[in-house]
Residue, then its C-alpha position, 0 to 999 in steps of 0.5 A: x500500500x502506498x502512503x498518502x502524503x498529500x494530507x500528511x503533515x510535514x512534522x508528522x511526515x511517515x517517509x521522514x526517516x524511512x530509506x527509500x529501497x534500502x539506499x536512500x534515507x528521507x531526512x525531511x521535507x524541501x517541499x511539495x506541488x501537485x505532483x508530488x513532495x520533494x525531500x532532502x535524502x542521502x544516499x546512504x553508501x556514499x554519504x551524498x546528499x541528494x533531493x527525492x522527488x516522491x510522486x503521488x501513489x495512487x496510480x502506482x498499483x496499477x502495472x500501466x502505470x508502474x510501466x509507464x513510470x519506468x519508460x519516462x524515468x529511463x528516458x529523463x535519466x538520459x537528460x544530462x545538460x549543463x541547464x537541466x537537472x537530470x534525475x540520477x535514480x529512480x524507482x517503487x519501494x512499497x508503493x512509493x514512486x519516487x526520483x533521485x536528484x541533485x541537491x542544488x544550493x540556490x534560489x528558484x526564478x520564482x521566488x527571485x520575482x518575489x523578492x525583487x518585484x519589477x522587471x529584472x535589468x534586460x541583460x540579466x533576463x537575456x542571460x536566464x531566458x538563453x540557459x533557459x532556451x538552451x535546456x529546453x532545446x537540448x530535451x526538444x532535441x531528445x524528443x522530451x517536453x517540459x509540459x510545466x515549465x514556470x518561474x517555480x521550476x527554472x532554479x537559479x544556481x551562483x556558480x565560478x563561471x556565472x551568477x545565474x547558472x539555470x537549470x531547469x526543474x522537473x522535466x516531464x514530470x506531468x506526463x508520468x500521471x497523464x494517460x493514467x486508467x485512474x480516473x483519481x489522479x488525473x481528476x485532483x492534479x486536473x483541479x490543482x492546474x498541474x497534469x495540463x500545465x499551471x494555469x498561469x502559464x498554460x499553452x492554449x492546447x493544454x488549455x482544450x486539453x490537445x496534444x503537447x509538443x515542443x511548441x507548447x514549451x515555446x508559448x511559456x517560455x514567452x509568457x517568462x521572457x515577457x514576464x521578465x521584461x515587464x515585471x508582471x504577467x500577460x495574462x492576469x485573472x483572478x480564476x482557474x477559468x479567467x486564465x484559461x480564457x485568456x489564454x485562448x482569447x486575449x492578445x499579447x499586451x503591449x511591451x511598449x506601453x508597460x516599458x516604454x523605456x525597454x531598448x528594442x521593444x518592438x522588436x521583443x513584441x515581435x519574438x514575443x509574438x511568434x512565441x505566444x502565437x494562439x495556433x502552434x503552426x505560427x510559433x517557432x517550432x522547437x526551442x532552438x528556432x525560438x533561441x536563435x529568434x532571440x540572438x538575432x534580436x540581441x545582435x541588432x540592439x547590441x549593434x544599435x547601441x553601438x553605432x548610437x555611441x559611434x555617432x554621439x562621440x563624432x557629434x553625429x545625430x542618433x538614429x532615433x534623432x533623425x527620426x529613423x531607426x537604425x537597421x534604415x540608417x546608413x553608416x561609415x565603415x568607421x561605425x561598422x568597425x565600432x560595432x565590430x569592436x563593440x559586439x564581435x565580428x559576429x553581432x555585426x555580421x548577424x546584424x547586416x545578415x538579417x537588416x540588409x542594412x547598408x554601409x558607405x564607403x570610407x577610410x578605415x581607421x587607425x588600428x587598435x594595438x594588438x593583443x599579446x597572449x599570455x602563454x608563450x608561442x611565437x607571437x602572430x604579425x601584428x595586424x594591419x589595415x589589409x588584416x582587417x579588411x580580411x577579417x571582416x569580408x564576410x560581411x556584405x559590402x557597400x551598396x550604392x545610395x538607395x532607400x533602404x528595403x523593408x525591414x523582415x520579421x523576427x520569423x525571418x531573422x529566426x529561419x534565415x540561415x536555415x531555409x535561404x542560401x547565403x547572401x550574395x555580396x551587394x555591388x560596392x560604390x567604387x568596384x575592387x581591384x582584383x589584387x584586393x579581392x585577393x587579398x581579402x580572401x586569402x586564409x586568415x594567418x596566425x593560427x597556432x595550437x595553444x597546447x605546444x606550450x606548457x599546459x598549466x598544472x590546474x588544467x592539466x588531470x582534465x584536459x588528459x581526462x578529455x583527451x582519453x575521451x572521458x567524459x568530465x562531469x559539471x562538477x569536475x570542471x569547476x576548476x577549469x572555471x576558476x582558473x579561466x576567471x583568475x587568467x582573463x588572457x588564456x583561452x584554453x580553458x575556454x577550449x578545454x570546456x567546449x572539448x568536453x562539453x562536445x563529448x557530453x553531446x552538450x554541443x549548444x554549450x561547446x559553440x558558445x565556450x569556443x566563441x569565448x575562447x575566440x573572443x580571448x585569443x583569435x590565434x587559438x582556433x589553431x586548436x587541433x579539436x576546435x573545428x571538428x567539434x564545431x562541425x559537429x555541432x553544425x550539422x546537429x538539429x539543434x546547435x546548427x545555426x550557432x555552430x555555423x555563425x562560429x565557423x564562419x565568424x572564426x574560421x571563413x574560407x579555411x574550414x572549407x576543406x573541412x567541411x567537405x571531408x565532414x558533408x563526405x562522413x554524414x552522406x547517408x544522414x540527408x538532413x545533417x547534410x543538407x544544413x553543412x551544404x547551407x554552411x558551405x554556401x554561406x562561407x566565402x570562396 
């Protein structure tokens, strides 16, 4: 017989103190929801202290359900991601249905909303909803929805790397109880918003009780990212039933009103919107669409900002001044040079891709002083004019004088590096010579392998571990964090974090930990791994389009060779593929 906790008293608690299948003892309650209770446990062998998730009983007699229980606790154990908390054990001792864990030490997004009421400042709400994205993608891509992704279950860890550190909480827990014969389970966890979501942040289907997929996590993680942004909710009612209403009815509130002050509002409303779509077929389709949607977006405020700042110290008018904005201004090379040191080669080029905005032909100015690495190798020829020209000529170039074209949609800027091929370059004002077209495309020089000099001792047992293939777990790695907050200058940590992150299949996280490496030292994409893992990642259903942004950003037309032994090795996955043929379009030749 199982044991009801749901009217037990946490003082009174039967579980306290019983160990769960002779190897996890419940030491006290953390706390409970309508899918179950969670307790602080140890695992009595190793001493380690873990949370267990007991989940309601009353279907647990049933051999269905205890079938189904299993199925969707062997498939959650296989979701390890640096932004989800994975569950480690599970199992049924005497009735009880119960999950293992980690014990995380941190806050949860909800009860930061409640301490801080308002919005939060928008860096750090684009920090929490990209980690956010990112775990939802990774489980997307394994064919695994959240079903009640809120505040409650986005949990904040303050980790050597960063200060938010997400990891998303009880990934499908709903669906164990779904599709349950007992009419019992469905019909109280029905009326306590759970098995179909929370009633505040529901998706329309939950709402009429239609299929789930991933686009239903896509509705809520707009209904948060507005909720951050905004400090309040879209949808406010005082009733189950209000919010059911609205979800199926009301329109997204304007940002614009609520944050006049918001940079870009139009454009979030824009993501916002295609989020939150009423018919799944209009939202983005996968978490992955959705978090591309909103780099494009981050790109072209950064760039924005930029570019305002560039004309405000030559005593220019502001976009905003003139009455435009700033995708339909036209601006120097000296700006784009500004947004290039300001943002990374990278923002610029996302920024133009998706803007089409054009650029007038002037001189370039004068160098900044090269930066010196901090580990000895022999030191790469300091950069030049020419140098530069070539690091940015996968940038579009100059057009001639004309009304700038419409400005495209955030679904557009979200699909446009999968569905349309790479933009062909405008004519310049004045045409090249051919000796500078040349020069432009030659491959970039400098490159170096960063491991020939002396691997510091901290990195050292880690990067053996990743260079046998082992694969280093999220703790074990904490030491490669510190030691690349205490040497700003040495980006091999960066490249030893994105190695193993590429053995864990982790392949959003590698690209980004890569690009940081970039960002310390561009010589160190000599990296004999560095490129295979970012191929890898390009060909992937999910890490594709940032992979490729990378590739392009790092390497240009040096990785076409690469590209062609890779696009050779997946011949027989047509959809892999397909997106490197899109890669290879898009590089320069």
């Amino acid at each position: 017989m199982g044991v009801d906790l749901s009217k037990s008293d946490p003082q009174t608690d039967p579980l306290i103190g019983r160990t769960l299948d002779g190897r996890y003892e419940v030491l006290g309650r953390l706390g409970e929801g309508g899918v179950g209770v969670v307790y602080r446990g140890r695992q009595t062998h190793l001493g380690r202290f873990v949370a267990i998730k007991v989940l309601h009983q009353d279907a647990a007699g049933i051999p269905e359900w205890r079938r189904r229980f299993e199925r969707e606790a062997k498939a959650l154990s296989a979701l390890a991601h640096p932004n989800v908390v994975p569950v480690t054990d599970f199992g049924i001792d005497g009735g009880v249905p119960f999950l293992v864990m980690e014990l995380l030490q941190g806050k949860t997004l909800g009860e930061l909303i409640k301490e801080a009421p308002g919005p939060l400042p928008l860096a750090r709400t684009l920090d929490i909803v990209r980690q956010t994205l990112r775990g939802l993608a990774f489980a997307h891509g394994k064919g695994i929805v959240h079903r009640d992704l809120k505040p409650a279950n986005v949990f904040l860890q303050e980790l050597p790397d960063q200060a938010d550190h997400v990891r998303l909480l009880d990934f499908g827990m709903a669906k164990f109880l779904e599709g349950s014969s007992s009419h019992t389970v469905p019909e109280n966890l029905t009326r306590a918003g759970v098995v179909f979501g929370t009633p505040a942040y529901m998706s329309p289907e939950q709402v009429k009780a239609g299929s789930v997929d991933a686009r239903s996590d896509v509705y809520t993680a707009g209904i948060l990212l507005f909720e951050l942004l905004t400090g309040r909710r879209p949808f406010v009612a005082d009733s189950y039933e209000g919010y059911l209403g609205a979800h199926l009815t009301q329109p997204v509130p304007s940002l614009a009103k609520l944050r006049p002050k918001v940079p870009a509002a139009r454009l979030f409303q824009t993501l916002i919107g295609r989020a939150m779509a009423k018919k799944p077929a209009e939202r983005f389709e996968d978490a992955g669409a959705m978090l591309t949607g909103l780099e494009a977006v981050s790109a072209k405020r950064q760039v924005a900002i930029a570019i305002g700042r560039s004309a405000g110290a030559r005593g220019q008018p502001t976009p905003e001044a003139r009455g435009a904005s700033p995708s339909g201004a036209r601006w120097g090379r000296r700006s784009l040079i500004v947004v290039v040191l300001a943002g990374g080669i990278g923002a610029a080029a996302t920024y133009l891709r998706h803007d089409r905005a054009t650029v007038e032909t002037a001189a370039l100015p004068a160098e900044p002083p090269p930066r010196q690495a901090p580990w000895p190798s022999p030191s790469p020829p300091p950069p030049t004019a020419a140098s530069t020209a070539a690091a940015t000529s996968e940038l579009p170039r100059p057009q001639p004088s004309k009304p700038a074209p419409p400005k495209p949609s955030v679904e557009t800027q979200a699909r446009a590096e999968d569905e349309a091929p790479s933009e062909q370059a405008a004519p310049s004002a004045q045409p090249e010579q051919p000796e500078q077209l040349a020069k432009e495309r030659k491959p970039r020089s400098g490159a170096r392998n960063p491991w020939k000099a002396p691997v510091p001792r901290a990195l050292r047992p880690i990067r053996d571990r990743v260079n046998h293939g082992a694969q280093v777990s999220q703790r074990a790695l904490r030491p490669v964090y510190e030691f690349a907050h205490a040497n700003p200058g040495d980006p091999r940590p960066w490249l030893l974090l994105g190695h193993a992150y590429a053995q864990h299949d982790w392949l959003s996280d590698s690209v980004d930990r890569y690009v940081r490496a970039h960002s310390v030292d561009s010589t160190c994409r000599g990296d004999p791994q560095m490129l295979a893992d970012l191929l890898k990642a390009a060909a992937h259903p999910v890490a594709s389009r940032a992979a490729a942004r990378a590739i392009r950003d790092i390497y240009g037309p040096e990785a076409l060779p690469a590209v062609d032994k890779t696009m050779k090795s997946s011949a027989g996955d047509h959809e892999a593929t397909a997106r490197l043929i899109r890669l290879r379009e898009s590089l320069p030749h």
